[in-house]
C-alpha positions, 0 to 999 in steps of 0.5 A: 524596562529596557534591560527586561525587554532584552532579557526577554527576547534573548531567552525567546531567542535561545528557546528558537534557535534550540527549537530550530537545532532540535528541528534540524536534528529531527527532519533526516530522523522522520526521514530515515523513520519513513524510510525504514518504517518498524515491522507490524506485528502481528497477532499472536496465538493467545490473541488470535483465539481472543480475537477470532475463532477457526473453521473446522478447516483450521482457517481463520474466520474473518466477519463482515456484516452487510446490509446486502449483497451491493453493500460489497460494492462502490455505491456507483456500481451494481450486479449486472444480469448473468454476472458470473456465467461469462464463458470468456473470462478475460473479457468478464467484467470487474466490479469495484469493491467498496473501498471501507470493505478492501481497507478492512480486509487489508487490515486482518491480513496485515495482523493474521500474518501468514494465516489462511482466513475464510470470510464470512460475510452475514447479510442484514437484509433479504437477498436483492435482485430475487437471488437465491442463496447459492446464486448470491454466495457464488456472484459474491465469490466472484466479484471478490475474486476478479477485483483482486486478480485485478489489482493484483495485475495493477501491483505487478505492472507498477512493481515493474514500473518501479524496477525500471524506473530505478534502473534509469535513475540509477545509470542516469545519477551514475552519468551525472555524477562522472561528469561532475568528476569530470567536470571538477578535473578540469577545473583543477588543472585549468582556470574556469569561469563562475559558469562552468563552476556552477555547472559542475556543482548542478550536475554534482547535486543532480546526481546524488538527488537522482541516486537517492531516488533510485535507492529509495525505490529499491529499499523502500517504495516497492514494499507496500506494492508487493505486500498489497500484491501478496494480499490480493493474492491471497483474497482471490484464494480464500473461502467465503461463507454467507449467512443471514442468522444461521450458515446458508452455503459455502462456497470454495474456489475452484 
């Protein structure tokens, strides 16, 4: 029994020191997996006409359907009167977009590639507030094009946060790592303490923590701001068409 009983933990034991092997081997894996994720690919041409029609102006028509104009909205927010007609824009409000609806767009445009969409939006439901079709197309347009001017000026200042703050990492893994170099000069021509040795191995690991930061700012974490600034970009320029069962107007951006 014995003898079973140290036959089975020893075979345990091989298959947790293999796991553990297999897991230390897999973590700096994910690690450079997360850092260099691959490409998404896009959506080719047989499977864009699969997947989507055109405009007669050759844009790609993206579909959303509504249940009304609010819908467009988070819950807490809604059309406040005259929204549209501020004649100073700096100080116009913006409204919040639904969140399911700013993914979604996000999505088509991560598999459209570089194509121009136009979005078509059908409301399930009579126009709110007595809209008129025109009017409600136009204040649509509007929340659409501010909400993405705005978080394309958020992008754009954490982008620039981002630089900054791989700069200052970057000179402060450099300052740290020169005086580990000191640090461990000194230690080979003259006898130090323990205190002075851990000192210099803290500010050796400091810096190379403090490198590594700022490379991953550089190779890696600016990417999704400025894909999502690029999107933003493009959203504020793209054409949109409300329907109800049949096209009422079209409305493009000035």
């Amino acid at each position: 029994m014995f003898l079973v009983a140290a036959l089975l933990f020893g075979h345990n034991r091989g298959h947790l020191l293999s796991y553990t092997l297999a897991s230390s081997v897999d973590a700096p894996v994910k690690r450079v997996f997360r850092l260099f994720p691959p490409r998404r690919r896009t959506v080719r041409e047989k499977q864009l006409a699969d997947s989507y029609t055109r405009s007669p102006d050759g844009h790609v028509v993206v579909r959303l359907q509504l249940s009304s104009p609010t819908a467009l909205l988070m819950p807490f927010e809604g059309f406040p009167k005259n929204f549209g007609d501020e004649s100073d824009d700096q100080n116009a409000p913006v409204l919040n977009l639904n969140k399911d609806f700013i993914d979604y767009l996000f999505a088509r445009l991560s598999e459209l590639g570089d194509e121009s969409l136009l979005l078509n939006i059908n409301l399930m439901a009579d126009f709110d507030d007595a809209l008129g079709s025109r009017g409600s197309a136009d204040i649509m347009q509007t929340a659409i094009q501010r909400y993405f001017f705005y978080l394309e000026e958020v992008r754009r200042q954490e982008l620039q946060k981002l630089v900054v703050d791989a700069v200052l990492l970057g000179l402060l893994g450099a300052g740290a790592l020169g005086l580990s170099v000191f640090l461990d000069a000194r230690q080979a021509t003259t006898s130090t303490g323990i205190g002075l040795l851990l000192l210099g191995q803290g500010v050796t690991v400091f810096g190379w923590l403090t490198l590594w930061e700022a490379l991953a700012n550089v190779l890696w974490h600016w990417r999704p701001l400025y894909q999502q600034l690029r999107m933003s970009q493009r959203l504020q320029s793209a054409p949109l068409e409300l329907t109800t069962h049949q096209t009422l107007t079209t409305t493009l951006p000035g």
